[in-house]
N, C-alpha and C positions, 0 to 999 in steps of 0.2 A: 178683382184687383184694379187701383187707377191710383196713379202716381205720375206728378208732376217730371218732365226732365232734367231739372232744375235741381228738383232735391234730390233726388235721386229712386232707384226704384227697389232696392233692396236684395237684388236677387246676386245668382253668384257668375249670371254673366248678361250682358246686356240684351234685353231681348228685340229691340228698336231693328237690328240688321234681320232678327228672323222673320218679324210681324213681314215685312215688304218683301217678300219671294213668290217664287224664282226670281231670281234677278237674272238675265243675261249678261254675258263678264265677255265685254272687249277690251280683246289683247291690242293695245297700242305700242305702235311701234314709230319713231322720230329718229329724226336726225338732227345733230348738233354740233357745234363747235367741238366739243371733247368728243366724240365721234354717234354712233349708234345706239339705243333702248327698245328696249322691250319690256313690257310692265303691263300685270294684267287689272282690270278695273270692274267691277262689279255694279257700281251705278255708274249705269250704260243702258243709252236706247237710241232707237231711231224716233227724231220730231216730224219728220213732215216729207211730202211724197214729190211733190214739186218747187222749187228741186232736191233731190233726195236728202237728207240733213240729219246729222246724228250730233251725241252728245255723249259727253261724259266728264262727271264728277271727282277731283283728287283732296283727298281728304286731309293728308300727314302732308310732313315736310320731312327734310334730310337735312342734316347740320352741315353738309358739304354743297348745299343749294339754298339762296338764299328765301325762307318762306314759303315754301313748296317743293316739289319732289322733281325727279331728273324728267319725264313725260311733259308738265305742262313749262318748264325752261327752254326746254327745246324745242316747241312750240311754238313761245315767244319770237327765239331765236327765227326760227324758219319758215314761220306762219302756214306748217302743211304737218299733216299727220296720218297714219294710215290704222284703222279699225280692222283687225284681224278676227276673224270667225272661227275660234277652234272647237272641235267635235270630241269627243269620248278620245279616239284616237290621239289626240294629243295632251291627255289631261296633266301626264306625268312634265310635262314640257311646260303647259301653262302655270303650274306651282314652283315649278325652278325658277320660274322665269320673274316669280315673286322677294326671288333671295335680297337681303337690300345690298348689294353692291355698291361701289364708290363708283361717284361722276365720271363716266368717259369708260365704264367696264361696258363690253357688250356683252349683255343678256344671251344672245344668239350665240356667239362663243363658248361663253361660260357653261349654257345649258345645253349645247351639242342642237340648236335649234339652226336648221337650215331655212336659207334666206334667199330673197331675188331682188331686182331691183322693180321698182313701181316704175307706170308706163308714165302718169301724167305728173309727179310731183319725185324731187329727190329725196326718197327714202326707201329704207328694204321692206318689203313683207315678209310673211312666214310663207315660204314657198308652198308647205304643206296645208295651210290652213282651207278651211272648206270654204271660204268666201273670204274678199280683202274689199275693204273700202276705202281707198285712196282719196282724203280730205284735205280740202283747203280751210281752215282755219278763219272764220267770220268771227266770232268775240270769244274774248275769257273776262269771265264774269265773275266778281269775286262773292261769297257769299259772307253770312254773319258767320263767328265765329275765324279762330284762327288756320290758314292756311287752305282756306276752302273754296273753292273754285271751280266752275262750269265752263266746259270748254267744248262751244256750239262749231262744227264744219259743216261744210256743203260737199257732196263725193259727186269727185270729179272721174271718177273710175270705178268699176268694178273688177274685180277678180271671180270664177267659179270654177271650182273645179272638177272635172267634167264626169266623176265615179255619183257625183251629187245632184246632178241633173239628170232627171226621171219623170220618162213622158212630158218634158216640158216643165215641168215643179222644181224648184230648189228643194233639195232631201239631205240631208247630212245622214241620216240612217246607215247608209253604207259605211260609213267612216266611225260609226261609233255613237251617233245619236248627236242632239245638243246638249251642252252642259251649262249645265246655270249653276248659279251659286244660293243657299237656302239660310246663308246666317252661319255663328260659331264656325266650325269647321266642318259643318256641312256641304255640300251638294248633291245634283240629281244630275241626270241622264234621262232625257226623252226621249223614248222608244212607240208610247201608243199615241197615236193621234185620231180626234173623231173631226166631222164638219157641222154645223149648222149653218142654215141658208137666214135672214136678219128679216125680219117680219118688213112684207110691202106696205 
């Protein structure tokens, strides 16, 4: 099969989100004038090691935000944002937390999702999550197409929580594995991991 994206590809659901998986899905969480968010993001990754840099992609809008959705507003707004790490253990939490709410509803309320405050920028994390990346906000980029936008930080902090530190390694296994997202209404949960050493 090969079809343009343009014309379209014929099937009865789009296959474009499944081709690119796992995907890792950070939970972002902001703060804004109409108060707090939580919103989970599925293109999502870490760019670069020095200094630590991450990213993520908002694809829709919300009729009650003008051209984009309540995460990259508040954003603007506040220029800090924090990338939450949830595990197996919170997967029921990370889907509530997708409901589309009006402007200024907190996620964390709504979905029984407890919260703390970040050490280096003003916003909450998920208390529970197995790692928190606390960001400061360097660009939002818009892309082709409507309402689409990359939104590059630098982490100014970490979070880990300390059932997931094992021998020295970041492990989420105890909490329920990592959950990625696979496309459609899919996802996984990683459980087995192997090593390879990168040829000298």
């Amino acid at each position: 099969m090969f079809y343009r994206p343009e014309t379209g590809h014929g099937l009865p659901h789009n296959p474009f989100n499944a081709i690119v998986a796992p995907r890792p899905i950070g939970w972002i969480s902001t703060r804004g004038v109409k108060g707090d968010n939580l919103a989970p993001y599925s293109f999502f990754n870490a760019v670069a090691y020095v200094p630590p840099q991450v990213m993520f992609s908002s694809t829709n809008s919300k009729p009650d935000r003008r051209g984009t959705k309540d995460s990259v507003s508040q954003i603007i707004e506040s220029g800090v944002f924090c990338v939450n790490i949830a595990a197996g253990d919170l997967r029921e939490q990370v889907n509530a937390s997708s409901a589309p709410l009006g402007a200024g509803v907190s996620e964390f309320e709504a979905a029984g999702i407890e919260s703390a405050e970040c050490e280096t920028i003003d916003c909450l994390r998920v208390a529970n999550a197995v790692a928190a990346l606390e960001c400061r906000m360097t660009q939002i980029v818009p892309l082709a197409g409507e309402s689409n936008f990359v939104v590059l930080g630098v982490v100014t902090g970490v979070h880990i929580r300390d059932d997931c530190l094992i021998d020295g390694r970041f492990d989420p296994r105890p909490a329920g594995g990592w959950i990625s997202r696979l496309g459609y209404k899919d996802y996984a949960v990683v459980h087995e991991l192997f090593e390879m050493d990168r040829p000298k």
